[in-house]
LOZATI-229432 format. One line per 2 residues: their letters; for each residue x, z, y of C-alpha. Coordinates in pm, 1 decimal. Layout:
# residues N
A) X/Z/Y; ...
# end
This chain:
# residues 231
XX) -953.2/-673.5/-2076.4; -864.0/-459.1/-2384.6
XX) -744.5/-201.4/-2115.8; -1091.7/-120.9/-2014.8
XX) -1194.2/-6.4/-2378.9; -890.1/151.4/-2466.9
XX) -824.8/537.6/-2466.1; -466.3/414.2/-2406.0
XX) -465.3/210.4/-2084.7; -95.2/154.8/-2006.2
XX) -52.7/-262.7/-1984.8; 237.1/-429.1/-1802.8
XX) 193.6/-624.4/-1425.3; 128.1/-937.7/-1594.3
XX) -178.1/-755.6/-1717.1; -276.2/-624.8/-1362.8
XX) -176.2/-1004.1/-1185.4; -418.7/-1111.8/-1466.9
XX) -690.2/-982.9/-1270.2; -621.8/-1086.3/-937.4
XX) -725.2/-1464.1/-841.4; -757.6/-1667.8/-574.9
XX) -1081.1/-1525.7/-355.1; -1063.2/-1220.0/-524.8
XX) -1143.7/-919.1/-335.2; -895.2/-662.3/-325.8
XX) -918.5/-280.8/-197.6; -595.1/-97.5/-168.1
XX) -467.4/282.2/-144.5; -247.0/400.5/126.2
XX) -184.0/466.0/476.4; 127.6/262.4/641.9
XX) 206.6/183.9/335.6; 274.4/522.8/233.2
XX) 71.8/494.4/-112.7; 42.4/151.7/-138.6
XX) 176.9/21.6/-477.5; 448.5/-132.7/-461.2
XX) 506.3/-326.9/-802.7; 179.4/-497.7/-807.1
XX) 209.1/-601.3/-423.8; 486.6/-774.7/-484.3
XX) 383.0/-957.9/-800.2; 87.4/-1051.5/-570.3
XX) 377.6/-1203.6/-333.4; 502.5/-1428.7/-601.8
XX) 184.1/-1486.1/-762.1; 21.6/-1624.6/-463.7
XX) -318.0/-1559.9/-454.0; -423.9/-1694.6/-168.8
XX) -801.6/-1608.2/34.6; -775.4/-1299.5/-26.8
XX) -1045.6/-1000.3/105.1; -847.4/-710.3/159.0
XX) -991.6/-392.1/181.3; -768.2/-45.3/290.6
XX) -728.4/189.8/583.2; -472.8/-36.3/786.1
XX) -204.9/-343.4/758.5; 81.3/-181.9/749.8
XX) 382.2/-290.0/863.5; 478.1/-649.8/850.3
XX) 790.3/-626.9/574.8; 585.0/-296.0/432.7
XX) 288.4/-228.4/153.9; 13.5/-457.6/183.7
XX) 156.8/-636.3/565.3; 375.0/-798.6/367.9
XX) 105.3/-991.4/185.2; -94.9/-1051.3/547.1
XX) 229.9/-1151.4/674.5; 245.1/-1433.4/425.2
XX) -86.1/-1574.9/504.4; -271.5/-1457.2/157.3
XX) -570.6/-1315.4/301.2; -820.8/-1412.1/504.8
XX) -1012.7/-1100.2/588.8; -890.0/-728.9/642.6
XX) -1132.4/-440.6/643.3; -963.2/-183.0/777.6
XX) -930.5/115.2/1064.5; -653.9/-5.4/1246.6
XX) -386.1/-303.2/1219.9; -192.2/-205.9/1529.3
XX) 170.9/-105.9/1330.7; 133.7/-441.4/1208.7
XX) 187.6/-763.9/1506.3; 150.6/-996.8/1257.1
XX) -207.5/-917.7/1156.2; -274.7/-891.6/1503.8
XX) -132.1/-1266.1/1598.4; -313.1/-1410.6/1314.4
XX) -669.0/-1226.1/1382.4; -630.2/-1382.9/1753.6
XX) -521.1/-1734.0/1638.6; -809.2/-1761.7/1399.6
XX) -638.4/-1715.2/1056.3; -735.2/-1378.6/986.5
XX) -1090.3/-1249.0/954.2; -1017.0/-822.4/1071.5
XX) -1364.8/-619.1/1038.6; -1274.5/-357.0/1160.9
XX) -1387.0/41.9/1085.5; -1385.7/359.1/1220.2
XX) -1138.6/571.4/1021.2; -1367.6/816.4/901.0
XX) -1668.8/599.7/863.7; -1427.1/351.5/654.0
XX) -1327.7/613.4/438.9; -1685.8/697.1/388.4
XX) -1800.5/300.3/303.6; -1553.2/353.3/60.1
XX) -1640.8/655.7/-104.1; -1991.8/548.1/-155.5
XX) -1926.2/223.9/-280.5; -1755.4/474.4/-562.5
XX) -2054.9/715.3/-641.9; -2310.8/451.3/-603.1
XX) -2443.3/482.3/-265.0; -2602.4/146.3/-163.1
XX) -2549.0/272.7/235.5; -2534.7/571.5/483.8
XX) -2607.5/660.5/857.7; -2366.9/803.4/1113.1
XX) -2318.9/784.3/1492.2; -1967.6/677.1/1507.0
XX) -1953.0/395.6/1641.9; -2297.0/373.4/1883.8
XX) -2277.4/213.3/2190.3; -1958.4/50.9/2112.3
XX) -1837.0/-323.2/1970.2; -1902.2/-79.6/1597.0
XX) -2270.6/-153.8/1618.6; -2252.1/-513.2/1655.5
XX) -2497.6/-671.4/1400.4; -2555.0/-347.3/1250.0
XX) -2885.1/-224.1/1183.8; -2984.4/89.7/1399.3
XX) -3181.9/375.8/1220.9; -3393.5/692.2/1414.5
XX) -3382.1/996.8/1220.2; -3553.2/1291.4/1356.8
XX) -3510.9/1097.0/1722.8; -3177.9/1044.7/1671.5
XX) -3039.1/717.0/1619.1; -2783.1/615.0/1415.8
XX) -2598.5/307.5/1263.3; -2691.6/222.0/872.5
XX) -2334.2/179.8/776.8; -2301.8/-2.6/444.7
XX) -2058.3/79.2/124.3; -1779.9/-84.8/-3.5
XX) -1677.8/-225.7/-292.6; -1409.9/-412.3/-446.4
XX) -1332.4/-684.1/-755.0; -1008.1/-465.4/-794.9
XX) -876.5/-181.6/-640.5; -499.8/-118.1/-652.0
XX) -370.0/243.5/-575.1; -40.2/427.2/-640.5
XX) 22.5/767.6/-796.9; 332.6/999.6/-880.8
XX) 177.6/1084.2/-1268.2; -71.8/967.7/-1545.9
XX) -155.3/1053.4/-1847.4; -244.2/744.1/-2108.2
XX) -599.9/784.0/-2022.9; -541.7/704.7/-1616.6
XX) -610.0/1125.7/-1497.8; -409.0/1080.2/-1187.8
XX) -178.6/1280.6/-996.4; -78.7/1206.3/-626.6
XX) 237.3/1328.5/-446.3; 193.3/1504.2/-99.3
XX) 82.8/1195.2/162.9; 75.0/948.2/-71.6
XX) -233.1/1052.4/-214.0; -471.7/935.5/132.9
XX) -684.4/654.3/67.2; -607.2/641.4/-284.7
XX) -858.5/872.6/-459.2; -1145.1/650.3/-277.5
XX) -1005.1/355.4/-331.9; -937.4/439.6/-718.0
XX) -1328.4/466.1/-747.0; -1473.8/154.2/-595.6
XX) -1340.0/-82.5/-812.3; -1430.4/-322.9/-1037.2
XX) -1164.3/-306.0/-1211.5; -893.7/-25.2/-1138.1
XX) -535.1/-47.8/-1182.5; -304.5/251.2/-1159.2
XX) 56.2/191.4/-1060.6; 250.2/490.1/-1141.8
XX) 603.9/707.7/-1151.1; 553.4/892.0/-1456.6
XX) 304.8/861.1/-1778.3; 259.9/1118.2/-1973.3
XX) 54.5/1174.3/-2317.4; -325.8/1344.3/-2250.0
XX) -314.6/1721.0/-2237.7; 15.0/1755.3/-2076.3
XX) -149.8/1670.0/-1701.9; -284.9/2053.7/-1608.8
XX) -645.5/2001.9/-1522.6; -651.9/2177.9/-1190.5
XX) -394.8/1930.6/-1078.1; -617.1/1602.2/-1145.5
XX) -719.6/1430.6/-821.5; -870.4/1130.5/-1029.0
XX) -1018.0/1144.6/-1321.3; -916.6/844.8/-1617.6
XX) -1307.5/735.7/-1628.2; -1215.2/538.9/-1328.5
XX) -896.3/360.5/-1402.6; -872.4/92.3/-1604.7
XX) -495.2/-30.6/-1628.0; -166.7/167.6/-1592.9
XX) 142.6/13.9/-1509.6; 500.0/194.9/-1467.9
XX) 654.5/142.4/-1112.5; 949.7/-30.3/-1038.0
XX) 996.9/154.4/-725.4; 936.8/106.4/-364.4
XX) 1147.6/-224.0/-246.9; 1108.4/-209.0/120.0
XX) 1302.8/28.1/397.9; 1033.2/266.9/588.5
XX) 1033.8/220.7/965.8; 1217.1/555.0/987.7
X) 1491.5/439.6/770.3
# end
């Protein structure tokens, strides 16, 4: 897309759906849905991409974030930490219709992160002796064993951020920011939904979380459409 050779990346969701097809495989920001973008998650919803590969620390809730698109039966494999806020996942991983891999929290994080900087794979013991190191390859190291752990990566990631400048720096607000950093790296193709955009120089260095080099699309919110649990 233009976007990705552009010093001005700001498109519109059309642009982002653009990007997202059947199969594709999609790695998302956010924990509970906290961070999750909302805009593009619900142009998935009418879109309907369908066999969908999601990648992201959880499911969220059913009518929150990324559950909503489990809920409607557009995926067929999760990668995540946990799905247990969302019953839905959980119904369709036991009746067959949902693939769940499932990752320790940490170690997750970690796939993800390398599958950023370029890291083919990594060892850790989290997970050993456990239903983790099923078909996993084991590694000794100094006569220590440990499970080869393997990185991430995604056709398009998706995060969410409070501020961007035209380029795609990034600022996060408070919790929202979780996942999202990670996530905004292993991409493909990276697509920013945002609060705020603002013109390049007005973002104070310091306060960049991720740099523009990794984003490829901007789009303005339209603003969180679902009620949090707490609500």
């Amino acid at each position: 897309m233009e976007a990705k050779r552009s010093l001005n990346k700001i498109g519109t969701l059309s642009d982002a759906l653009s990007v997202i097809h059947d199969g594709s495989t999609v790695m998302f920001g956010g924990f509970g849905g906290i961070g999750n973008p909302p805009t593009i998650i619900r142009g998935m919803l009418e879109k309907g991409v369908k066999d969908l590969t999601l990648i992201g620390n959880d499911s969220a809730f059913p009518h929150i974030g990324i559950g909503q698109i489990i809920k409607n039966k557009q995926a067929k494999k999760l990668i995540a930490s946990h799905i247990g806020s969302n019953p839905v996942a959980g119904q369709l991983m036991t009746e067959g219709e949902l693939e769940v891999e499932f990752s320790p929290q940490g170690t997750l994080a970690e796939r993800i992160r390398a599958g950023g900087v370029g890291i083919p794979a990594f060892l850790t013991d989290v997970g050993l002796g456990s239903m983790i190191e099923e078909g996993k390859e084991k590694v000794t190291l100094n006569n220590k064993e440990y499970l080869l752990e393997t990185a991430l990566t995604a056709d398009v990631s998706i995060v969410y951020a409070k501020k961007a400048d035209t380029f795609g720096n990034l600022i996060y607000e408070t919790s929202a920011r979780n996942t999202n950093p990670l996530v905004a790296m292993a991409g493909t193709f990276t697509i920013a939904e945002v609060e705020e955009i603002v013109e390049p120089g007005e973002l104070a260095p310091e306060e960049i979380t991720t740099p523009g080099i990794f984003v490829d699309l901007i789009i303005k919110t339209e603003g969180v459409d679902w009620k949090w649990v707490w609500e």
